[in-house]
Phi, psi and omega in degrees: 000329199271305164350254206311337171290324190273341177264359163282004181262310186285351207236302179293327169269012156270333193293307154349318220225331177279341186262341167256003183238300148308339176244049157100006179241048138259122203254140355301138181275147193274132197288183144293121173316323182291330177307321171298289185333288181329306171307331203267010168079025179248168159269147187305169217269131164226168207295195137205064167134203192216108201225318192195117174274093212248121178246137170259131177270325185157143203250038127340116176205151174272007200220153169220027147037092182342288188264032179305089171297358186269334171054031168316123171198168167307308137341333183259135194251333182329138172213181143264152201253205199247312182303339199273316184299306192279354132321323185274340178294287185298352168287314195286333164313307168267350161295139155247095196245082186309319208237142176253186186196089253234136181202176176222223033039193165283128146304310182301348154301353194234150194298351202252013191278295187323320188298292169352286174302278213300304166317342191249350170305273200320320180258031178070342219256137239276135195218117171250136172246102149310082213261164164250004181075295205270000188281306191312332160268017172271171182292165169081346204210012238231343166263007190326282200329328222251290220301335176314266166337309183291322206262032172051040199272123184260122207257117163271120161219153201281136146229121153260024199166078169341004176214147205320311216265353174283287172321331185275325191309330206241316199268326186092178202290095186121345169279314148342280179336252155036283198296309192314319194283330186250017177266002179265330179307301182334275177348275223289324125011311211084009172272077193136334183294137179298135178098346187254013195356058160240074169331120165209138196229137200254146170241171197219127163215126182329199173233179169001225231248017178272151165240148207309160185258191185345031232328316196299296189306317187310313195286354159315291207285331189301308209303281176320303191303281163019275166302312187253016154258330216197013135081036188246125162264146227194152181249292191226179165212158167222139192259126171224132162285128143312110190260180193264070196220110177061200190355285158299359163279310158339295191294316185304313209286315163325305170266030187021070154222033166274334134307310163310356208228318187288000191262301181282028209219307164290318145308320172289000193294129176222118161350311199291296223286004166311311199258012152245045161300167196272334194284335159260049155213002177249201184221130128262178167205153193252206193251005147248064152075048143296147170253125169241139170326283214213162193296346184259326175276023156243355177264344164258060165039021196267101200256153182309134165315132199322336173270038205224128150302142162251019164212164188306006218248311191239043170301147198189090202286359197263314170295326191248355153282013174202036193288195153243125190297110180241142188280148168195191189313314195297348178305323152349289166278032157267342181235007187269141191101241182255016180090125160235157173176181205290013173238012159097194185292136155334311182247166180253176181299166192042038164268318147019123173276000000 
């Protein structure tokens, strides 16, 4: 009882603090991302197409993660139901949506993901498990790897860091290890190897208030450091900015640097990375089949404008492939550098600003 009294407490002064500080009454005021678009001689963002259908299954998680925008735990019962998987089963079905792109929380946690995977396996279509790696050594779950491998599941999964004590820091203690064992079960798989067209993309998220550095270079180093400690191989990385959102936000405010963090979120903003974001080519739906742009506007409740379906239930791939995309501060950290987004950096090297 006192868990839930204290994260209904931490969930209302967040809801709070996102709404005067991310949508505009923080002083000195901080501009609007759309304002920034404009100025930059682009137009606000609307979609162009349906590309990735990305479902939060539910906020179940084996983890409890700093920067965890999901605000993801053990604790949490949100799941998705079977009525619901099979609404997103019946859109790809009538859709031609090549990719479902499956996330939490831990996804391999809810009852209904294997069904997910084998129906959207069945219907050709391109299948990502947004993995944390250590879900794959828990009990109960420990046959993942094979089940992964058979059904051609391409494994997104977080290291934010080749070294032990950098990575226990932000995930907790002893998941290093974990993620080791189980990018090697991956390995032993065909997973990272060329030629096995069995993907697998490590993704890297910063520490405190830095933002990622190069992609082209980190995975040089990801690439190496890997291999000659640990005899691990990989197919690509991707670099994601932290947005100041549930749990990391949590943290700026704790270290009053959230104002420091939104000026520099803002100062990086670069124009090239507009017009490949992620949020104008998907759908999310969160996991009772609500519709959102992208995964960070479903987690501050920012839902389609109301003449838009708003849930899988009413899907209308002719409407919502040519909505207008809605913004708010945290859209920042998506375009400052070289661009973040659930596909790694935005821009390739020397794109940049």
């Amino acid at each position: 009882m006192q868990l839930s009294l204290l994260r209904q407490k931490s969930e209302l002064a967040n809801a709070a603090m996102q709404r005067e500080i991310l949508e505009g009454d923080a002083k000195p005021r901080q501009p609007y991302f759309h304002e920034k678009v404009r100025s930059s001689g682009l137009r606000n963002l609307r979609a162009t197409g349906i590309e990735v259908l990305q479902i939060n299954v539910g906020k179940l998680c084996n983890q409890t993660c700093t920067h965890c925008h999901v605000d993801a735990g053990p604790d949490r019962r949100e799941s998705m139901s079977r009525e619901t998987a099979e609404q997103i089963i019946d859109v790809l079905a009538n859709n031609d949506i090549p990719t479902l792109d499956i996330t939490g929380g831990a996804p391999e946690m809810n009852p209904n993901f294997r069904w997910l995977v084998e129906q959207a396996h069945k219907l050709g279509r391109r299948v990502i498990d947004r993995c944390n790696l250590t879900i794959l050594m828990a009990n109960g779950f420990k046959d993942l790897p094979e089940f992964l491998a058979q059904h051609d599941v391409e494994v997104v999964a977080s290291l934010p860091c080749y070294m032990e004590e950098n990575c226990d820091s932000q995930r907790g203690d002893g998941v290093f290890k974990r993620s080791i064992d189980a990018l090697r079960r991956l390995n032993a798989l065909g997973y990272g190897h060329p030629g096995s067209g069995r993907k697998l993309t490590l993704v890297y998220n910063p520490t405190g208030t830095s933002l990622p550095p190069s992609q082209h270079e980190l995975e040089a180093t990801y690439r190496g450091e890997l291999k000659s400690r640990y005899d691990i191989i990989f197919s690509d990385l991707h670099t994601i900015t932290n947005l100041p959102i549930s749990r990391f936000l949590d943290e700026l405010l704790l270290g009053d640097q959230l104002d420091e963090y939104m000026h520099k979120l803002i100062d990086s903003f670069n124009p090239l990375t507009v017009e490949g974001v992620m949020c104008r080519t998907m759908v999310s739906v969160d996991w009772q089949g609500n519709l959102f742009d992208c995964d960070f506007n479903q987690m501050l409740n920012m839902g389609l404008p109301a003449d838009l379906p708003q849930h899988i239930s009413d899907f209308d791939p002719a409407r919502l492939g040519d909505r207008v995309i809605q913004t708010g501060r945290h859209c920042f950290g998506c375009t400052a550098g070289c661009g973040s987004g659930c596909q790694g950096a935005v821009v390739k090297i020397g794109a940049a600003k």
